[in-house]
C-alpha positions, -999 to +999 in steps of 0.1 A: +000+000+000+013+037-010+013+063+019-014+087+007-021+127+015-046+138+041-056+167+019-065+154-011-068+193-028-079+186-065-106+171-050-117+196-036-116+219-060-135+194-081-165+199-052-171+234-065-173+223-100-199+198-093-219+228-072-218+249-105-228+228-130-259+220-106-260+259-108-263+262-142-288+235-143-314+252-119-304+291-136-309+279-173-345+283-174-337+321-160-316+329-189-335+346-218-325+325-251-340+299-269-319+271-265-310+244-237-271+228-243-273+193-231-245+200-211-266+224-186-296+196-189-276+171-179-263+196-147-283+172-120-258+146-126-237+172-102-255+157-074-241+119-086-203+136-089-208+150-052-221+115-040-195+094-054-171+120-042-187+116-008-180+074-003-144+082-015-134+105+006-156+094+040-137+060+032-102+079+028-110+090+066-124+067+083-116+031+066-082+021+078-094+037+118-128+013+109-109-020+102-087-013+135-115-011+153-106+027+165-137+042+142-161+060+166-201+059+155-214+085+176-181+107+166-187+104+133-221+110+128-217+143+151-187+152+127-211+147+101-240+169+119-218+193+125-208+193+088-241+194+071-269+202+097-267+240+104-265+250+071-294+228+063-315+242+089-302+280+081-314+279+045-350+260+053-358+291+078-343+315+049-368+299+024-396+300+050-389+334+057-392+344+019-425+323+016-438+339+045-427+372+034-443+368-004-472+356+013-475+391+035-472+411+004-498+393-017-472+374-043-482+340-054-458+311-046-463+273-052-473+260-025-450+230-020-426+257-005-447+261+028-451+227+030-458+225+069-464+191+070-434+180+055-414+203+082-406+172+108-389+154+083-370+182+070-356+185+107-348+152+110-333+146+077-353+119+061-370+139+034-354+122+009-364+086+020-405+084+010-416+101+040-417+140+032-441+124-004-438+161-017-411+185-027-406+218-001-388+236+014-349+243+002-356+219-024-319+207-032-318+196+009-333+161-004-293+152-016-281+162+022-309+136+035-301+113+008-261+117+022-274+115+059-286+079+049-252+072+038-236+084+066-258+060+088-250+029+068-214+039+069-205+011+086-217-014+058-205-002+032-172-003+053-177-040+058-186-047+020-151-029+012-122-037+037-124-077+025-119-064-010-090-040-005-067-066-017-083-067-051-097-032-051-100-032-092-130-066-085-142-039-062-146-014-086-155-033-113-185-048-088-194-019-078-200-003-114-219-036-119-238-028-091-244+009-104-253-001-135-280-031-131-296-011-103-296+023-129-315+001-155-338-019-128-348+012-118-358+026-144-375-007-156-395-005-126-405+030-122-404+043-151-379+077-147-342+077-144-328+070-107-309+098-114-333+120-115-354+110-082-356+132-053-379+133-025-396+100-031-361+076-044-333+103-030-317+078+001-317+052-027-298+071-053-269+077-032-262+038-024-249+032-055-229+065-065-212+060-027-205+024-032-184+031-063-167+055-043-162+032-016-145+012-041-123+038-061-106+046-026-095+008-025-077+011-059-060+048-050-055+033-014-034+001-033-016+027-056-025+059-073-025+062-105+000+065-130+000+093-154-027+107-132-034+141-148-036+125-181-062+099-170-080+128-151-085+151-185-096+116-200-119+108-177-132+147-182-134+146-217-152+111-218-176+122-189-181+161-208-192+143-240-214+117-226-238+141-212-232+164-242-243+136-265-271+126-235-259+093-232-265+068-201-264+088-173-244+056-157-216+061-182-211+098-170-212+088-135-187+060-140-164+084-158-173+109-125-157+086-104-126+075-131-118+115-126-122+112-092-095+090-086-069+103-111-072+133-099-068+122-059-035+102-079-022+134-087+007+145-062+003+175-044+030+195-058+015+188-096-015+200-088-015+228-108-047+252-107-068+228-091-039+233-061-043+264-056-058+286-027-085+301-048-100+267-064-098+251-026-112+280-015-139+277-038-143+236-034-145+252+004-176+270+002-192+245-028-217+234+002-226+265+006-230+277-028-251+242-035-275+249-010-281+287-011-287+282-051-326+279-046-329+306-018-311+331-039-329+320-072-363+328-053-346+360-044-326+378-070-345+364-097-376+379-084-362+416-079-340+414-113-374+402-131-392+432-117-366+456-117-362+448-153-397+443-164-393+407-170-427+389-164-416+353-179-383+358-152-361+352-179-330+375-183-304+389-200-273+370-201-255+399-183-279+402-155-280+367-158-242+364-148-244+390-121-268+369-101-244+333-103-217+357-094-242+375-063-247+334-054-209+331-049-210+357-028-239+349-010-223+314-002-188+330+006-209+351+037-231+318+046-200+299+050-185+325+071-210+335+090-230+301+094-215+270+078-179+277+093-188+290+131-214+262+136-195+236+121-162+246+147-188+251+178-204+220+173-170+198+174-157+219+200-190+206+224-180+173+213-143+178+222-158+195+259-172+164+260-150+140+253-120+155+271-124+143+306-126+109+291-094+112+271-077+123+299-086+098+321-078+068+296-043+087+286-053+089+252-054+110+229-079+124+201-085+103+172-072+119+140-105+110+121-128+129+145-111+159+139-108+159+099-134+175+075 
């Protein structure tokens, strides 16, 4: 086994890329011209890069601490509140407080976005499996419930890998089996594309997207890749033109995941762009950006539309731009103000916690409870 990197920074670079291209997806329709590039259709397939991205890195963590038996449940899952939960809750009250506020002023809304009786599962994260039965709300939350599934069954997944990390390629290959009969049962069965379920299918689109991630870590942890930035623009190119050409949507998330793992093979000092403090900085905030997009759309998009007298809400490409660019910063202050503080406060309670413990027992913290 190679020694691998902590910080695997291309990767997360790559996280902000995956938030855009969702971006551009949900903006299209605000954009005033008369085409749709496959490309930007395609953009929901963002949420399958961030979920195979999610298994990988998870099992980069915590694996190796699982199979000695020094992986901590509770700690983990509070890492993982701590990383997800007040951001969700922030942006659910910011999109109440717009519905309530359109409401007081006599605008129209649909009204899935008040949807009261979805609230409890909201707050307890299981909106995305069958029990919310309706969209509402911050609508792009149902991936964060789909990953809060994951995170639960973290453990199995972790058993169905560490047997195979002596042939991690089986793994892989098994596991892109896996994605692939399920994608076509699926769709079989219900009729619509698992990747495009939500509320009712969300925890079930993750298992397969995290699985293959699950797997791809065994193959970097064995070696990384040769010729890694090569294989990475590859993978890019492949994955670029299959949802240009709106093939399979499994061939674009297997080729997701191929770019995943040459660019986690690519050292640190190669890096190039993707290394550097303004793309992490960027991958940094991605959450943030990803789950202010529909709070913000209901915002600007309103005021642009009536400051510029369009009805249909459908802009100029210039306006157009200003607002992705206001959502940036929008997500930069959220992540500041919000994602960042609560995330630190809420591991530092745990660490309060835990310290009269550690002290007692001589040990000391384990490194995976205190990585993002």
């Amino acid at each position: 086994m190679t020694p691998t990197p902590v910080d695997l920074r291309p990767l997360t670079a790559l996280r902000f890329m995956a938030a855009l291209w969702v971006v551009f997806y949900t903006f299209w329709p605000n954009l005033n011209v008369g085409f749709l590039p496959n490309l930007a259709a395609k953009g929901y397939l963002g949420v399958e890069l961030f979920f195979v991205l999610s298994g990988f890195i998870l099992s980069h963590v915590y694996l190796h601490a699982f199979a000695e038996k020094r992986f901590s449940y509770r700690g983990f899952l509070w890492a993982r509140i701590a990383r997800v939960y007040p951001l969700h809750v922030f942006t659910l009250l910011g999109v109440m407080a717009l519905g309530l506020a359109a409401v007081a002023v006599g605008m129209s809304i649909d009204d899935s976005v008040l949807s009261w009786k979805t609230l409890p599962a909201h707050l307890l994260m299981v909106h995305a499996w069958g029990f919310a039965g309706e969209a509402g709300w911050n609508h792009p939350s149902w991936s964060i419930s789909a990953e809060w599934f994951a995170y639960l069954a973290f453990p199995l997944f972790a058993l169905a890998a560490w047997p195979l990390r002596r042939r991690p390629w089986v793994a892989a290959a098994g596991a892109a089996v896996f994605l692939m009969g399920l994608y076509a049962a699926f769709e079989r069965f219900a009729g619509f594309p698992l990747t495009e379920a939500t509320f009712r299918w969300g925890a079930l689109r993750i298992v397969p997207c995290f699985a293959y991630g699950c797997a791809l870590y065994l193959v970097y942890r064995r070696a990384p890749l040769p010729r890694a930035g090569l294989l990475a623009l590859l993978a890019a190119l492949v994955m670029v033109a299959s949802a240009s050409v709106m093939a399979w949507d499994a061939i674009t998330v297997l080729a997701a995941g191929l770019l995943i793992l040459a660019l986690a093979s690519i050292p640190a000092g190669k890096a190039g762009w993707l290394g550097s403090k303004p793309a992490v900085y960027l991958g940094e905030i991605s959450y943030s950006v990803y789950m202010v997009c529909a709070p913000w759309q209901i915002l600007a998009v309103n005021l642009a539309a009536r400051a510029t007298g369009a009805d249909d809400k459908r802009l100029h490409l210039l306006v157009w731009l200003g607002i992705i660019l206001g959502l940036i910063v929008a997500a930069a202050a959220t992540y500041h103000l919000i994602e960042r503080p609560a995330r630190k406060a809420l591991r530092a309670m745990a660490e309060r916690r835990r310290a009269p413990v550690d002290h007692m027992a001589k040990t000391v913290l384990q490194p995976s409870d205190t990585i993002v």
